[in-house]
LUMDREN-893098 format. One line per 8 residues: number of its first residue (from 1); for each residue x, y, z of C-alpha. Coordinates in nm, 2 decimals, padded with zeros to 4 digits. Layout:
REM residues N
NUM = X/Y/Z; ... .
This chain:
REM residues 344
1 = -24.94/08.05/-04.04; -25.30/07.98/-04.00; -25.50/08.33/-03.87; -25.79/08.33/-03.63; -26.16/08.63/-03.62; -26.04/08.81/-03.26; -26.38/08.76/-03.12; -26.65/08.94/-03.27 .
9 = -26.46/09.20/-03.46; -26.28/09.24/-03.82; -25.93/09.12/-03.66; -25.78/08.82/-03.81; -25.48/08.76/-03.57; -25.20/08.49/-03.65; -25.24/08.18/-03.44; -24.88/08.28/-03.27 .
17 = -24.79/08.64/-03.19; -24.52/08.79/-03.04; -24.50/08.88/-02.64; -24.22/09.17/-02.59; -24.18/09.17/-02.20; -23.85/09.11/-02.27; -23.72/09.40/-02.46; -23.57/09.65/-02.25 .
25 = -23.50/09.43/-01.98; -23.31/09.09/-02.10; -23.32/09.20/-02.46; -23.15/09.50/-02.64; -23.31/09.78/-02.90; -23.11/09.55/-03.14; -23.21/09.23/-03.02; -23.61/09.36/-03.00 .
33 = -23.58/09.43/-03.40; -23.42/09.13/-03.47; -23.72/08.95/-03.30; -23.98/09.17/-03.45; -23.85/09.07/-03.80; -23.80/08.72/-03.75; -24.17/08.63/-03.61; -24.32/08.87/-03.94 .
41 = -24.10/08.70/-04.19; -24.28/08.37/-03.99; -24.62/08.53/-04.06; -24.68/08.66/-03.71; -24.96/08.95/-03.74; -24.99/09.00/-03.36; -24.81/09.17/-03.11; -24.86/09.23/-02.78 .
49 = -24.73/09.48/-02.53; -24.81/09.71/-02.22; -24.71/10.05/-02.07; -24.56/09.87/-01.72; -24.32/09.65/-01.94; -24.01/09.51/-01.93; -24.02/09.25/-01.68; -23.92/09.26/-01.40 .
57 = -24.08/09.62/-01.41; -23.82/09.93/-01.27; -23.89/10.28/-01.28; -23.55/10.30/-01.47; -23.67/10.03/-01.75; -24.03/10.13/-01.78; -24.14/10.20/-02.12; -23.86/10.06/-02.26 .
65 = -24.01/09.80/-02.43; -24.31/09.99/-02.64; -24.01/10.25/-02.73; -23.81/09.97/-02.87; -24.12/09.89/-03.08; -24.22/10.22/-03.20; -23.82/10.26/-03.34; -23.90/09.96/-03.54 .
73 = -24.23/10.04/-03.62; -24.24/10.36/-03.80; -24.08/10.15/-04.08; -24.33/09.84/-04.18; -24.63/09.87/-04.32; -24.87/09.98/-04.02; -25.24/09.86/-04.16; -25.09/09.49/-04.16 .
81 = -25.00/09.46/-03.84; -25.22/09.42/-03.52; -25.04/09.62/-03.20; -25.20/09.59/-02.85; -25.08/09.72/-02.59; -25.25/09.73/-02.19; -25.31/09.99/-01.90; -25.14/09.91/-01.58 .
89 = -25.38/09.84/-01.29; -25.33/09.94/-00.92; -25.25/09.76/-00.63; -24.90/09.63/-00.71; -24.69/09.93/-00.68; -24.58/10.06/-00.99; -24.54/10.46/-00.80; -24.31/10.55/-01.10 .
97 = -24.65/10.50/-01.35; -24.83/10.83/-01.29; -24.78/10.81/-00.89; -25.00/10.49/-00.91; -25.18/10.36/-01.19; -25.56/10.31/-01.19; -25.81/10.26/-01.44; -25.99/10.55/-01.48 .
105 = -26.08/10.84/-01.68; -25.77/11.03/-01.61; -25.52/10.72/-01.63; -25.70/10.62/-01.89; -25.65/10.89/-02.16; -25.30/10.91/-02.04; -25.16/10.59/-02.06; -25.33/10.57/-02.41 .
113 = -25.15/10.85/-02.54; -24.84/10.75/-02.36; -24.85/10.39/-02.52; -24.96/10.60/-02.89; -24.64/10.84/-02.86; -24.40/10.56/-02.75; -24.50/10.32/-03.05; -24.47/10.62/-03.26 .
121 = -24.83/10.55/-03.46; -25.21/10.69/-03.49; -25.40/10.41/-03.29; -25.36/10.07/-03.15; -25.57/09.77/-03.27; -25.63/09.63/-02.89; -25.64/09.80/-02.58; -25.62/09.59/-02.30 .
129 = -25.69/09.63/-01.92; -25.37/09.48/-01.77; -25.54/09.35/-01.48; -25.87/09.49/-01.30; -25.93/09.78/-01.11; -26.08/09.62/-00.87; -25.93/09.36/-00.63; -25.90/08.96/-00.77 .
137 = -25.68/08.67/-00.66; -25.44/08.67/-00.93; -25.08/08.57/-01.01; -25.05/08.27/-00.83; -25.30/08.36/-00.57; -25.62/08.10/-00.62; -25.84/08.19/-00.31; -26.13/08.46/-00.37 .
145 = -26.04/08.70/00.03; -26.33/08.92/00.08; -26.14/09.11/00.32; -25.90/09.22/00.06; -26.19/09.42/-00.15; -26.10/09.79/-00.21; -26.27/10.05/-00.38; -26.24/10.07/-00.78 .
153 = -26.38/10.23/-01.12; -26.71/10.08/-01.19; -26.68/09.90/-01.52; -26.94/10.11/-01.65; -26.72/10.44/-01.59; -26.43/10.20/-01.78; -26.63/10.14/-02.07; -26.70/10.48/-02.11 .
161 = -26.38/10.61/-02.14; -26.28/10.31/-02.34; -26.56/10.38/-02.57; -26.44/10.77/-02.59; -26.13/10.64/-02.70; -26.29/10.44/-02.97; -26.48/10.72/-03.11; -26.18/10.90/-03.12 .
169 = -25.99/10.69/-03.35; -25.70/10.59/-03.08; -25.82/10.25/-03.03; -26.04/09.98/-03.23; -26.08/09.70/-02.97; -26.11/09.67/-02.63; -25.97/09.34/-02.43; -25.96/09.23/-02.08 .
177 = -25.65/09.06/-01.91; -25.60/08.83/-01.61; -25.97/08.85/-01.55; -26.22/08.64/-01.40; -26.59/08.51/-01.53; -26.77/08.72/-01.30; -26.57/09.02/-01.50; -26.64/08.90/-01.82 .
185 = -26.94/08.88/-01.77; -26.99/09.27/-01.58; -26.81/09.41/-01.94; -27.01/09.21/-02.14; -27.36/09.30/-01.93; -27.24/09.64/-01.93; -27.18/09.71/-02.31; -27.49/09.59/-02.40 .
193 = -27.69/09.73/-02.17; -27.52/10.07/-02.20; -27.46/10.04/-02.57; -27.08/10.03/-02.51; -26.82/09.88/-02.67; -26.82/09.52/-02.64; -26.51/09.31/-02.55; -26.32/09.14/-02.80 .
201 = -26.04/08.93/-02.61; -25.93/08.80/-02.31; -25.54/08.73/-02.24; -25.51/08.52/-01.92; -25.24/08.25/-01.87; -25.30/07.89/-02.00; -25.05/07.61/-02.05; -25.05/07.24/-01.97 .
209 = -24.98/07.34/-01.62; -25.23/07.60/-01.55; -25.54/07.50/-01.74; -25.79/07.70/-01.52; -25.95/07.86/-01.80; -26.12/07.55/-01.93; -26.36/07.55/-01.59; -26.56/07.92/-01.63 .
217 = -26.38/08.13/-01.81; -26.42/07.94/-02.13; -26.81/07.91/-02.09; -26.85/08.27/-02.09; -26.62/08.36/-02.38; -26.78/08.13/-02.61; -27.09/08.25/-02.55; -27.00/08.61/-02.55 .
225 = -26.77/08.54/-02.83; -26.43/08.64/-02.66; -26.10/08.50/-02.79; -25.83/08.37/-02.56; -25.46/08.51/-02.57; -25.29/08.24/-02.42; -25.00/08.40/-02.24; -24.70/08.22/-02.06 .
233 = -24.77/07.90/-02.25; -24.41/07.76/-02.17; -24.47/07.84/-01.78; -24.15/08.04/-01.77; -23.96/07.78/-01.90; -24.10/07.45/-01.73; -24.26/07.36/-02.02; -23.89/07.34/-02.22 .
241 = -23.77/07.12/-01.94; -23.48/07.30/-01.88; -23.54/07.35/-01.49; -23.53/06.94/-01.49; -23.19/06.93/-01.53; -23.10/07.20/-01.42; -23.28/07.39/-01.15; -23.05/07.76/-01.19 .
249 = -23.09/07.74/-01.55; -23.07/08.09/-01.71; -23.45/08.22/-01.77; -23.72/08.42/-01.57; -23.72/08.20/-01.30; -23.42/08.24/-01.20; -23.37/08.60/-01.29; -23.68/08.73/-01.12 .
257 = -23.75/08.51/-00.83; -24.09/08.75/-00.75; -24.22/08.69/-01.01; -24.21/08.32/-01.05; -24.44/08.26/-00.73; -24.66/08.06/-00.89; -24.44/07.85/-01.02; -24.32/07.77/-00.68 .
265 = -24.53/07.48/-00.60; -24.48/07.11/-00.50; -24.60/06.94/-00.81; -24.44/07.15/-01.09; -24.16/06.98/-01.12; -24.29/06.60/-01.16; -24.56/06.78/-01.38; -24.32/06.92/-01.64 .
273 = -24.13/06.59/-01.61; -24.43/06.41/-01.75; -24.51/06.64/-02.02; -24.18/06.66/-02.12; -24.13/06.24/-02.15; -24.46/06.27/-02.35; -24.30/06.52/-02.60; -23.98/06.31/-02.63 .
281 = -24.20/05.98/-02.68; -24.33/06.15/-02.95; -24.04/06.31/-03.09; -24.11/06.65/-03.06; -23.91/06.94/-02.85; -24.11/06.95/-02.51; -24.13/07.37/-02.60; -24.32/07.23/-02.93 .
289 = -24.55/07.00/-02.76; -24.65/07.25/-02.51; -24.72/07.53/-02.81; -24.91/07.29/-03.02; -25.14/07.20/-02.75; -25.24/07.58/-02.63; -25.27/07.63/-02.97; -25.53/07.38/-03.08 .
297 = -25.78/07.45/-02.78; -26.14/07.53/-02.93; -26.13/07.85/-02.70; -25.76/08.02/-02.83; -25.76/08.33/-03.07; -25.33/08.32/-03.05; -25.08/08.19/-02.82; -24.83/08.47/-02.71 .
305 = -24.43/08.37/-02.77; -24.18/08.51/-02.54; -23.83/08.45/-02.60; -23.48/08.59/-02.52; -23.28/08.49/-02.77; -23.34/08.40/-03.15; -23.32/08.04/-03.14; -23.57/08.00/-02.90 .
313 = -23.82/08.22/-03.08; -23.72/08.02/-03.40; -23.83/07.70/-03.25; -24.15/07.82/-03.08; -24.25/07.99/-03.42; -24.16/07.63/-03.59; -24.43/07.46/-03.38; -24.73/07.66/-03.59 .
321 = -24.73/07.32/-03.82; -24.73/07.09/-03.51; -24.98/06.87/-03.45; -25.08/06.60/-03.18; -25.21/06.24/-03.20; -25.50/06.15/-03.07; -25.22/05.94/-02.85; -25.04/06.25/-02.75 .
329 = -25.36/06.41/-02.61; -25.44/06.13/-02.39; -25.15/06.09/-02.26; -25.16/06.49/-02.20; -25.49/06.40/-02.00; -25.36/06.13/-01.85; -25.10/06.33/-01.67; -25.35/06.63/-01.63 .
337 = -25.56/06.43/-01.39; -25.23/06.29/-01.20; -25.14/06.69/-01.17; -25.43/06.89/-01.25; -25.30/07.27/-01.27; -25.02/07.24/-01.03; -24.95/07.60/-01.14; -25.26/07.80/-01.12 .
């Protein structure tokens, strides 16, 4: 397992880590272990949870998933793992998380020691702001709608609090999640004007399907040194193919509609087809092609696996010693500007 600085800070995070949305939800306490295990004995440092999962969220599941973790946690060896976990945003619902979480000084400080006494240890190594405060097209949604601005936390007030929390000892790092380059830059702007803490990462979607990231985001983090966690790099399961043949395959798609909307789209379909021909051509699973190539981009700190069952996160963990051809990649690119992010 090859392992990657986290920005500017003294992280050194494996190139894969582990995503837990799962556990809780379509995987049991005993099945979340089992998982946790597996990607360590594969040298996976990373992982990567929040306060609102499992998904789909419920008010009867919420929490689930950090719980799960902390029950496994309280037995390895804490200082050589890297835990992140995220803060819950507003706007989506969500009532059952403190009557409507928001990211603020209050919510803050309690979803912080909420995620701290569920994963049963002293601190996490990245605390990440699931999505922003304020309002941004996101999840599927492309089109910046002025008329859909609401009033938030300034990210000064934020990074405050964030930067209490530091002081204290509860966190280290500080990240962002599905953000934008106008709010990477604000946090960045912020913490060195105000002498705040800086961020270190940025976990946004990015897979052969959705490769929006490349256009501004990627600018700004390199220059403000901000790593990429490459979440959903399958696309739910395009990526494998397995919708091809069979569009009511078991998998997220299918098993939470909702939240599959931006996978809904016209292109998607002949998309994965192409990528997944490309993969065969060149011997490889299509879930390995589309690992290898998330995890080679300049910009990515670690790609985030998800998986339900064992064999899956077996072979994703199997694609850290992938590599693609100079072929393979323009072929990728060839189908890229056929189907340029048909699922944004």
């Amino acid at each position: 397992m090859e392992y990657r600085q986290l920005g500017n800070t003294d992280l050194r995070i494996s190139a894969l880590s582990l995503g837990t949305m799962t556990f809780g939800e379509q995987n049991t306490e005993a099945d979340a272990h089992a998982q946790l295990d597996l990607a360590v004995a594969h040298g996976v440092n990373f992982i990567d949870t929040a306060e609102m999962y499992p998904v789909a969220p419920r008010a009867e599941t919420v929490h689930l998933t950090e719980t799960y973790i902390g029950t496994w946690l309280k037995h390895q060896p804490r200082d050589r793992l890297i835990i992140a976990s995220k803060i819950a945003g507003p706007a989506r619902g969500f009532h059952w998380i403190r009557n409507g979480p928001r990211i603020n000084r209050e919510h803050l400080i309690a979803a912080v020691d909420g995620s701290l006494r569920r994963l049963q240890t002293d601190y996490l190594d990245l605390y990440q702001i699931h999505w922003p405060d304020r309002y941004v097209p996101m999840f599927g949604a492309s089109s910046y709608d002025v008329e859909q601005e609401r009033d938030s936390t300034p990210i000064a007030e934020q990074l405050a609090v964030l930067g209490e929390l530091v002081s204290a000892g509860k966190i280290r790092h500080i990240g962002l999640s599905n953000e934008t380059p106008w709010g990477v830059g604000e946090f960045v702007r912020c913490a060195e004007q105000l002498g705040l803490p800086k961020i270190a990462s940025i976990q946004n979607a990015y897979h052969l399907m959705n490769r929006t990231f490349e256009n501004g985001l990627s600018e700004i983090c390199h220059h403000s040194h901000v790593g990429l966690l490459a979440y959903s790099p399958l696309a739910f399961g395009w990526l494998t193919g397995k919708y091809l043949s069979d569009p009511n395959a078991h998998g997220r798609i299918t098993l939470f509609p909702g939240f599959g909307q931006r996978y809904n789209k016209p292109s998607v379909p002949t998309a994965s087809r192409a990528y997944v021909q490309i993969a065969q051509e060149a011997g490889l699973s299509p879930a390995q092609l589309a690992l290898a190539f998330a995890r080679t981009r300049w910009f990515t700190s670690s790609v985030i696996l998800g998986a339900s069952k064992l064999s899956q996160l077996t072979e994703n963990l199997d694609s850290a010693n992938v590599s693609l051809s100079t072929e393979v990649l323009e072929k990728i690119e060839a189908v890229h500007r056929t189907y340029p992010n048909p699922a944004p």
